[in-house]
C-alpha positions as CSV (number, residue, x, y, z in Angstrom):
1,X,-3.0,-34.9,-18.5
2,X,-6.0,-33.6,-17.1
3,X,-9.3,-32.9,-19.2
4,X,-11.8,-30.1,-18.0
5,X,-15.0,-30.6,-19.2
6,X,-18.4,-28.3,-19.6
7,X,-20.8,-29.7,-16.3
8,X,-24.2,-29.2,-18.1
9,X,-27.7,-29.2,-17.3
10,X,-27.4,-32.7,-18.5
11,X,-24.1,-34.0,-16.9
12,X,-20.6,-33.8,-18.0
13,X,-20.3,-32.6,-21.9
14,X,-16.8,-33.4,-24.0
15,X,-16.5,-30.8,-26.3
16,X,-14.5,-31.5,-29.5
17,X,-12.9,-27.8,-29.8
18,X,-10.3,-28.1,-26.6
19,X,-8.0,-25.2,-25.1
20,X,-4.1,-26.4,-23.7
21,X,-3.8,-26.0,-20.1
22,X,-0.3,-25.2,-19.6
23,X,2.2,-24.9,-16.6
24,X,4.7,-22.2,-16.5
25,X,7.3,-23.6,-18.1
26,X,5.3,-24.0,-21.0
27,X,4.5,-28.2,-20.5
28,X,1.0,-29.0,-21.1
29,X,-0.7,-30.3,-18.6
30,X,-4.0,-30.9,-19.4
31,X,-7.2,-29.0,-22.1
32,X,-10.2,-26.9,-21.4
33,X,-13.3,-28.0,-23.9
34,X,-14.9,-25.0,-25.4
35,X,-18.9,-25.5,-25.9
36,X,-20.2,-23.3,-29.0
37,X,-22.8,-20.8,-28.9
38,X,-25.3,-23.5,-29.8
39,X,-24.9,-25.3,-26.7
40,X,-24.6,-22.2,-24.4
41,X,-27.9,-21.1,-25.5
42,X,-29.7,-25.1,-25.0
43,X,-28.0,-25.3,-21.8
44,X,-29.3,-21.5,-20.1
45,X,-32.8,-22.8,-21.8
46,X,-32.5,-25.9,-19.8
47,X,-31.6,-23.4,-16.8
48,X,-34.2,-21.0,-16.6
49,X,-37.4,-24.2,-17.5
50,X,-35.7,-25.7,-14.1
51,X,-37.1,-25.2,-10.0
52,X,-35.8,-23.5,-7.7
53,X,-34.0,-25.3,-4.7
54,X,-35.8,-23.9,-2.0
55,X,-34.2,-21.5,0.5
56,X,-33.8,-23.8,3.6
57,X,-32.3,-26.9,1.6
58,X,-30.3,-24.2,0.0
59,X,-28.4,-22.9,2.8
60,X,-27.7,-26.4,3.9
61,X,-26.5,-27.4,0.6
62,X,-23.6,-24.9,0.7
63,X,-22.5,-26.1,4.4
64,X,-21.9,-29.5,2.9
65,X,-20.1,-27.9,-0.6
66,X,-17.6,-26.1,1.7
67,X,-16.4,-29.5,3.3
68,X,-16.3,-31.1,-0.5
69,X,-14.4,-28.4,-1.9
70,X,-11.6,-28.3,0.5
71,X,-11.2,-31.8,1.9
72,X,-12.8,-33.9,-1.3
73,X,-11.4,-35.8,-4.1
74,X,-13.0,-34.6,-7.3
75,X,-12.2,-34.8,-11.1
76,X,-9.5,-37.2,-9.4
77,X,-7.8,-34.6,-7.6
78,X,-7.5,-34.4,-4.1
79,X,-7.0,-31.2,-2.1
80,X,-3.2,-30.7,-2.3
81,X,-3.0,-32.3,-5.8
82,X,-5.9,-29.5,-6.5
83,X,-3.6,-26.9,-4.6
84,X,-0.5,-28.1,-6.5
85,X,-2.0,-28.0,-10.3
86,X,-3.5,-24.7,-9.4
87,X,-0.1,-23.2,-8.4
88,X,1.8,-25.3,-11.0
89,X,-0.5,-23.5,-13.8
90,X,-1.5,-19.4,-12.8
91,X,2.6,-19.1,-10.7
92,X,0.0,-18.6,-7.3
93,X,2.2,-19.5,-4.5
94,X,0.1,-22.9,-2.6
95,X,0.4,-21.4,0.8
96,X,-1.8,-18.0,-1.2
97,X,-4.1,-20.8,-3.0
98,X,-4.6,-22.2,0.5
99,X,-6.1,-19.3,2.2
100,X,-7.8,-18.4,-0.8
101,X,-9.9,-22.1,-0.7
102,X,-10.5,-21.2,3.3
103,X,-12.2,-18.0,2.3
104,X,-14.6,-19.5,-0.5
105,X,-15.5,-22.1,1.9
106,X,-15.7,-19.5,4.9
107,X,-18.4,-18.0,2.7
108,X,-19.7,-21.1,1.2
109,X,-20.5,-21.8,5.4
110,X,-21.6,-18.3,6.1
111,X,-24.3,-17.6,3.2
112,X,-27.4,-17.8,6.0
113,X,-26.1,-14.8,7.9
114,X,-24.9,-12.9,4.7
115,X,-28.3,-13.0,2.9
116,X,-29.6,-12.1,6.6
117,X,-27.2,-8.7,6.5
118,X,-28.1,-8.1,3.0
119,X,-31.9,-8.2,2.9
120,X,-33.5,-4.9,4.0
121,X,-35.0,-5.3,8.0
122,X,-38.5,-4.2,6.5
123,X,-38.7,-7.5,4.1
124,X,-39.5,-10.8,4.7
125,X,-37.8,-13.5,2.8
126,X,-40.7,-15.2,2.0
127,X,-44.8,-14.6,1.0
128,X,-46.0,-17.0,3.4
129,X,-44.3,-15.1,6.7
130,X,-47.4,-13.6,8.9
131,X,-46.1,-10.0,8.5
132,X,-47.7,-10.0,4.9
133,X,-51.3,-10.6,6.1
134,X,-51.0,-6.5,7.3
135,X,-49.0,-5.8,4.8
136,X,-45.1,-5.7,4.1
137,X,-42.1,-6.1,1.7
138,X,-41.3,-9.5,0.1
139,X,-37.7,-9.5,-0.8
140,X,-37.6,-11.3,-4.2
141,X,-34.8,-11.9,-7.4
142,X,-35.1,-9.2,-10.0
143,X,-34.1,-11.9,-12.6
144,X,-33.7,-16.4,-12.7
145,X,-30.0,-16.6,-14.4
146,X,-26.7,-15.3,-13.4
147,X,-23.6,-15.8,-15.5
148,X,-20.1,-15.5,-14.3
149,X,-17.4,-14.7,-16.4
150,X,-14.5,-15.6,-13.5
151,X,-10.9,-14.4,-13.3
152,X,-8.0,-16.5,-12.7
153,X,-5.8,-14.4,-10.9
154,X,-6.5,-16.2,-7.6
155,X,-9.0,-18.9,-5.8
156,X,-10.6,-16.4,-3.9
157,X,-12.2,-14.5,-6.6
158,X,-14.9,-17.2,-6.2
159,X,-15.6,-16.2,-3.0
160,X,-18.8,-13.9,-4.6
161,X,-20.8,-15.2,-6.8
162,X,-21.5,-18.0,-4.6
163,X,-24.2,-15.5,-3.1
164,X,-25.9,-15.7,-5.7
165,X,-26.9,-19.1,-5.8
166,X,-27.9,-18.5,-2.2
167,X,-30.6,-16.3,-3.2
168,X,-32.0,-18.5,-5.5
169,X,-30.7,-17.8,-8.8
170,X,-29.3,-20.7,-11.2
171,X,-25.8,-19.8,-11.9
172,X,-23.6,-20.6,-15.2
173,X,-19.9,-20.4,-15.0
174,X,-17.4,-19.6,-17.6
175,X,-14.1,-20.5,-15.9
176,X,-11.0,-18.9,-16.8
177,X,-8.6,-20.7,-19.1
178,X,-5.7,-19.4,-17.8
179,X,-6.9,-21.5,-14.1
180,X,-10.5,-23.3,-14.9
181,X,-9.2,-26.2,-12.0
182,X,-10.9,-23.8,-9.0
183,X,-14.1,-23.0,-11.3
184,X,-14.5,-26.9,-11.8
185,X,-13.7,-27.6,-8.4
186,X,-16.1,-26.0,-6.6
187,X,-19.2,-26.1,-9.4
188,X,-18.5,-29.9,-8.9
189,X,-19.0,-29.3,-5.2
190,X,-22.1,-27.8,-5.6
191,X,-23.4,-30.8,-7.6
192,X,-22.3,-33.3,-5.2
193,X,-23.6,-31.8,-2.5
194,X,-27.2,-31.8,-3.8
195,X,-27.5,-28.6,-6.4
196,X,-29.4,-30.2,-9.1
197,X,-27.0,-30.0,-12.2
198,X,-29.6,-27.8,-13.9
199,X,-29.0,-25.1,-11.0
200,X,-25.1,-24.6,-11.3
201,X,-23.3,-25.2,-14.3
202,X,-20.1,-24.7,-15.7
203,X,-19.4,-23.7,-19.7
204,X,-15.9,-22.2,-20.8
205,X,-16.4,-20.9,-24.5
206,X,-14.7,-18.8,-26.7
207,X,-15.0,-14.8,-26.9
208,X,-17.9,-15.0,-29.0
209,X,-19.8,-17.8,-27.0
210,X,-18.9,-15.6,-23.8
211,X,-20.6,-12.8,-25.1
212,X,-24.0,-15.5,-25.8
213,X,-23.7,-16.0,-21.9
214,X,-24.1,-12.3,-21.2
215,X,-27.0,-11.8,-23.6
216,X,-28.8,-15.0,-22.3
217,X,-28.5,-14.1,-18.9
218,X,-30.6,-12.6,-16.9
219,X,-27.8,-10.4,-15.0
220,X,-24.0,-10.7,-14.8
221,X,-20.4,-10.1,-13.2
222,X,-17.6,-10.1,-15.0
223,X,-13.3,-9.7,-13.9
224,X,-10.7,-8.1,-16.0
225,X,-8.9,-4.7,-16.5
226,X,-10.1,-1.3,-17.5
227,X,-11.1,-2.6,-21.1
228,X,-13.6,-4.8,-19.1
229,X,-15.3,-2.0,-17.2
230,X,-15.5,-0.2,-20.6
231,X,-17.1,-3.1,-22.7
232,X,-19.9,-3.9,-20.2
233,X,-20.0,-1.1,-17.3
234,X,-22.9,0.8,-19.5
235,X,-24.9,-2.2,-18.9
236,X,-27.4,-2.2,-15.5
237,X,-27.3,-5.9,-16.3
238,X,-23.4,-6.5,-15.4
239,X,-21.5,-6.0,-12.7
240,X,-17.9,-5.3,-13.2
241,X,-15.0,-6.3,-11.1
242,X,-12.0,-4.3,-12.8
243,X,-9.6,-2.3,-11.2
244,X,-9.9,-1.6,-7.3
245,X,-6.8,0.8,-7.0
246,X,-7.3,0.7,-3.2
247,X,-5.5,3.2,-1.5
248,X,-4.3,4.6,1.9
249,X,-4.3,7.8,3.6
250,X,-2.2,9.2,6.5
251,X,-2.8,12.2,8.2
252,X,-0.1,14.2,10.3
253,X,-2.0,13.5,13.6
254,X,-1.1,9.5,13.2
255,X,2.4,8.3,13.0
256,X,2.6,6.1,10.4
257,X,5.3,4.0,12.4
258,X,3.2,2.1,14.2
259,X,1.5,1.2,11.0
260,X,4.6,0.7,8.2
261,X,3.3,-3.9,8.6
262,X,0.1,-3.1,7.9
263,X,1.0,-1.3,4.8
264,X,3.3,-3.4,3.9
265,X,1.0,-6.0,4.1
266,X,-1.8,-4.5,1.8
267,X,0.2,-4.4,-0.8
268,X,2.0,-7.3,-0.8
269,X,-1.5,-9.5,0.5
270,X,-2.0,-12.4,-1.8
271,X,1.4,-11.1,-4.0
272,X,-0.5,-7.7,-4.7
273,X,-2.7,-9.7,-7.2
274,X,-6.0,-8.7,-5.5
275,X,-8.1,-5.7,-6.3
276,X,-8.0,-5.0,-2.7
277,X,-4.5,-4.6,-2.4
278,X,-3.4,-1.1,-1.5
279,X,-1.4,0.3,-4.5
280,X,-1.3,4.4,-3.9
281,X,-0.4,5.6,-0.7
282,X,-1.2,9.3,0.1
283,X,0.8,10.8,3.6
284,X,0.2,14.6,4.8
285,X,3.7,15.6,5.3
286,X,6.5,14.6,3.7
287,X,5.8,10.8,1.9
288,X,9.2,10.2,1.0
289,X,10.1,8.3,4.7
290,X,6.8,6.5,4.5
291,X,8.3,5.4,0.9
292,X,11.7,4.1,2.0
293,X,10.0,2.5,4.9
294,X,7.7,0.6,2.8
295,X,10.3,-0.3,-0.4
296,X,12.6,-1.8,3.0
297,X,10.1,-3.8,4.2
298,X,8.8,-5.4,0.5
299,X,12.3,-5.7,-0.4
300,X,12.7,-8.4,2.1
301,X,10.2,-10.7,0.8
302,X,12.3,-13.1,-0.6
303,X,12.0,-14.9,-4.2
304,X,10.7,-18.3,-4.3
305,X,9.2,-21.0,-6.6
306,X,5.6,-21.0,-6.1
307,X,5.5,-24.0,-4.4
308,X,7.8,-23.2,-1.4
309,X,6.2,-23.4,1.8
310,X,7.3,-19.6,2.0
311,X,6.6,-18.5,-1.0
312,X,4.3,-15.7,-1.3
313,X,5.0,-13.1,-4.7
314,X,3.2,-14.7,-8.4
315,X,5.7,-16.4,-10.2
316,X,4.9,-16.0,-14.1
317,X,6.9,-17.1,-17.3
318,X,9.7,-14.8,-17.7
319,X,8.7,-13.0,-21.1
320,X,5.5,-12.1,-19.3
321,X,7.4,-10.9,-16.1
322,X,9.8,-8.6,-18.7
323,X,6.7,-7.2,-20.9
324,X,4.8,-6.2,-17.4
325,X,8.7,-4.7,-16.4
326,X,8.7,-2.6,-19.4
327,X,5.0,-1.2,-19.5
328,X,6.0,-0.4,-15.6
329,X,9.0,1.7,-16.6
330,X,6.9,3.3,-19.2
331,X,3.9,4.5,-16.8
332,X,6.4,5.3,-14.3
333,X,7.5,8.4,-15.7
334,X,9.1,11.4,-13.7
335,X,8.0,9.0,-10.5
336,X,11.1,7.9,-8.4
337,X,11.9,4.0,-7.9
338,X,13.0,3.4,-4.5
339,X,12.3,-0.6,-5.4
340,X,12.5,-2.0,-8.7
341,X,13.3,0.5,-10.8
342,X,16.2,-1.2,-12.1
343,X,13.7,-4.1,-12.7
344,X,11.4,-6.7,-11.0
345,X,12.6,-9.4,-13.5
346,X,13.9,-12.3,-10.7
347,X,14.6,-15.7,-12.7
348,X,14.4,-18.4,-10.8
349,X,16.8,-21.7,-11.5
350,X,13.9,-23.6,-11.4
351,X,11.9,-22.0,-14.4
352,X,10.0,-18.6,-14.3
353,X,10.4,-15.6,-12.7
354,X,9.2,-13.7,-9.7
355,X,7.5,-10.2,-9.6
356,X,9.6,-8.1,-7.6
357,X,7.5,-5.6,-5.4
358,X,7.9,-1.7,-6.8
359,X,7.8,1.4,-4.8
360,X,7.9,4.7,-6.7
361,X,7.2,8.1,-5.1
362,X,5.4,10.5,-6.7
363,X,5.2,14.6,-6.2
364,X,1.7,15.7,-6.0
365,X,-1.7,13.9,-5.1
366,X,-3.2,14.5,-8.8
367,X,0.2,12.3,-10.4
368,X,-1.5,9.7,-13.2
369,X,0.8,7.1,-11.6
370,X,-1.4,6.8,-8.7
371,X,-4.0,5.2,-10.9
372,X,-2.1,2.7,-12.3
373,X,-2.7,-0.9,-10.4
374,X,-0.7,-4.1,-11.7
375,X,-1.3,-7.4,-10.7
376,X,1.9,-7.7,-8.4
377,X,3.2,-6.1,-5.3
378,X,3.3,-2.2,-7.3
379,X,2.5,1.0,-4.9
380,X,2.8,4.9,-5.5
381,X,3.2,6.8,-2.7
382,X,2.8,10.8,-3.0
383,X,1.8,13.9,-1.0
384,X,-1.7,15.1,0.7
385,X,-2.9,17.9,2.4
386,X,-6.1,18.9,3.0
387,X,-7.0,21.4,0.7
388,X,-6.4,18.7,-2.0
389,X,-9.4,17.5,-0.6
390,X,-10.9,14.0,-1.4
391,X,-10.6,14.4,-5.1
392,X,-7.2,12.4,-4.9
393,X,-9.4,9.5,-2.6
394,X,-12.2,8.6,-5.3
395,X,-12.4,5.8,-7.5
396,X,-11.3,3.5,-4.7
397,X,-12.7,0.3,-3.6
398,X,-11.0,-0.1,-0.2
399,X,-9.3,2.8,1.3
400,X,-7.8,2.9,4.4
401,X,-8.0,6.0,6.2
402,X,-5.2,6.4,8.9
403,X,-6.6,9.4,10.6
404,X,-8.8,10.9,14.3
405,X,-10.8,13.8,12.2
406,X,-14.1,12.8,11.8
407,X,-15.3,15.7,9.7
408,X,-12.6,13.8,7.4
409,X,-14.4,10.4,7.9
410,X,-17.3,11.7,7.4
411,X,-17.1,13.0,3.6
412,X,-14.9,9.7,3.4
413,X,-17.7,8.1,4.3
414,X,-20.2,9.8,2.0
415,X,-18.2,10.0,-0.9
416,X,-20.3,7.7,-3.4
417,X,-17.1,6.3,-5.6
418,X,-15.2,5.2,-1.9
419,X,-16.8,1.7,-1.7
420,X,-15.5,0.5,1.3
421,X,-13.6,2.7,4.4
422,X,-11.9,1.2,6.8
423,X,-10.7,3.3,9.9
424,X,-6.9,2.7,11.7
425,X,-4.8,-0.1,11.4
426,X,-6.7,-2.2,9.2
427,X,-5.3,-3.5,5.9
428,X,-7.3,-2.6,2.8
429,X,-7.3,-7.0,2.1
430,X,-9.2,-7.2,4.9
431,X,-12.2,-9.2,4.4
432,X,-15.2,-11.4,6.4
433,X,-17.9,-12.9,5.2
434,X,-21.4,-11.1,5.7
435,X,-19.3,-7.4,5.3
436,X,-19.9,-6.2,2.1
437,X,-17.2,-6.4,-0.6
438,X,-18.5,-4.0,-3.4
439,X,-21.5,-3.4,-1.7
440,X,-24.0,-7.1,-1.1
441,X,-24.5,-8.8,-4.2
442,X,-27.9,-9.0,-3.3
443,X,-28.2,-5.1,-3.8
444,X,-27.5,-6.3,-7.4
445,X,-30.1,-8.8,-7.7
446,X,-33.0,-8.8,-5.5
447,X,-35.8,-6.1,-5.1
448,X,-38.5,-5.6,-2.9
449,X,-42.3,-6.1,-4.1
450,X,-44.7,-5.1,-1.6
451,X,-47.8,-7.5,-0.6
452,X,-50.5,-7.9,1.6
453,X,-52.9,-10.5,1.7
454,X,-55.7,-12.4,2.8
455,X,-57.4,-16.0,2.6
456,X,-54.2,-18.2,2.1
């Protein structure tokens, strides 16, 4: 049995009130403590009376968390026992756990450069720099607290709000209770590498206490579905991570051949969890060949327990894997399966079941199927011409744009609710640190004051 505990401002806290951590199969394998709102609200008090680490130390600080994280022993795990619990318990294949920890650490390693790209070339990072004595732009935090509501659906959904404890802020973590092991670890890095307890702090509550940690905060990001964005995207105060429904287009002066892996990878990238993974495809031309290209490649991924070396779709308890089979067929409508339309319900011996990629093609580029993303290897792929227009192409984080027209690129480019456009044969889960993800986080939480001074 293994006990998560809240990591306070004042150390480790043992809450009575305790949540089952369970694997799979249903055998517990450890409980989450749950602080009440009382605590929540002593504990971001503590927070905001605390110092700031300073800048310099805090860079360095972050280099040494990235080696604890993924090589050190902590709450009495070490790295493949971590890798193995967190598997055992969300159905996350270890070798997609794996890269997921290199990524956090990659931008644990690479937060120097990434505040460098994110703060405008007119600031200065600091009062004291020369350029203020003639006047200039000091790039400060809009706010002292930033709470994280985190999402379980894989490690490398922590790979964000590290940033924000980069620039300064004091961060509080509510870990998700359906995987809290990856939230623990690498708060518990932090601390051991030097962040004063006070400065990064993890509290999983209930619901109610949850919404104390938005209110108390200064600003927030939160990860879930489409009920998320609705509860909190009115808010200038909380930044929503719902829904990506990346995408790809294919124009008729590329052949899409030479590109049928790299779609095939985007959707099926970390077992299509991701909010980058591509899940409408839109093809000028006839889509149906693209389709049955792409449903023959996904189909041979094969179905594994989640730890096989190989393993690489989510494995989830089979009544869960049937209800998300149904609400598929349901939203599917008049679209045409050409992969797991009879069902993407694979029991394994061993306990579980596997989500089965889908491919369904649709007949026009304004179908409502193309707006649907599930958390598993599911991709619509329909028509597009060119007097649809870009209409089809908003409401995308990533989209990949498969095309040589730059007038295209261009309004692809300037079309506000595009996030990010990558050009060619690049997969929509591609990712580096120091390239924005939905836009910098510091765009979120840091403003410029202007200053000039004189006689200090």
């Amino acid at each position: 049995m293994i006990e998560i505990d809240a990591l306070g401002p004042a150390g480790s806290y043992h809450a009575r009130q305790r949540l089952p951590i369970t694997a799979l199969d249903g055998t517990e394998v450890g409980t989450l403590g749950q602080v009440p709102a009382l605590f929540v609200r002593r504990a971001l008090a503590a927070m905001r009376a605390a110092p700031t680490v300073p800048a310099a130390e805090r860079f360095a600080l972050m280099a040494k968390a990235a080696e604890l994280f993924t090589t050190a022993t902590i709450g009495g795990l070490d790295p493949e026992e971590y890798v193995r619990i967190v598997s055992t318990v969300s159905g996350v294949p270890q070798q997609v756990v794996r890269r997921s920890v290199e990524w956090v650490a990659e931008v644990l390693r690479s937060s120097s450069d990434t505040m460098t790209f994110a703060m405008p070339r007119g600031a200065v990072a600091e009062w004291s720099d020369d350029r203020t004595r003639e006047g200039a732009g000091v790039w400060v935090r809009k706010g002292d607290i930033f709470a994280v509501h985190a999402a379980g659906n894989t490690p490398a959904v922590h790979g964000l709000w590290p940033e924000a404890l980069a620039l300064g802020y004091k961060v509080v973590v509510r870990p998700s209770a359906r995987e809290p092991f990856t939230a623990f670890r690498l708060v518990s890095a932090l601390r051991m590498a030097g962040f004063p307890p006070a400065t990064i702090t993890l509290l999983p509550t209930d619901y109610a206490a949850a919404d104390v940690i938005i209110a108390e905060a200064d600003y927030a990001i939160v990860y879930g579905g489409q009920d998320v964005v609705d509860k909190y995207g009115a808010s200038s105060r909380v930044l929503t991570q719902g829904p990506g429904r990346s995408k790809i287009l294919i124009t008729a002066d590329v052949d899409w051949r030479e590109h049928i892996d790299v779609i095939a990878d985007s959707v099926s990238h970390l077992g299509g969890t991701a909010c980058t993974c591509t899940t409408a495809v839109l093809v000028e031309g006839d889509p149906e060949p693209v389709a049955r290209a792409l449903a023959e490649r996904l189909a041979r991924i094969p179905s594994l327990p989640a730890d096989h070396p190989d393993a690489l779709l989510t494995v989830q308890p089979v009544s869960t894997v049937t209800a998300i089979d149904a609400y598929l067929h349901e939203v599917a409508g008049t679209a045409t399966p050409l992969l797991g339309g009879d069902t993407i319900v694979d029991e394994l011996p061993s306990g579980g079941a596997v989500l089965r990629p889908a491919v369904h093609l649709v007949d026009s580029a304004t179908a409502p199927q193309l707006g649907v993303e599930l958390a598993f290897p599911c991709v619509w792929v329909g028509p597009w011409q060119p007097t649809d227009g870009i209409a089809p192409l908003r409401d995308t984080l990533v989209l990949t744009a498969m095309t040589t027209r730059a007038e295209l690129v261009d309004a692809l480019l300037h079309e506000p609710s595009i996030t990010n456009l990558y050009l060619g044969d690049h997969p929509t889960t591609w990712l580096r640190p120091g390239v924005p993800h939905d836009g910098y986080l510091a765009e979120f939480l840091m403003r410029c004051k202007g200053m000039i001074r004189s006689g200090v």
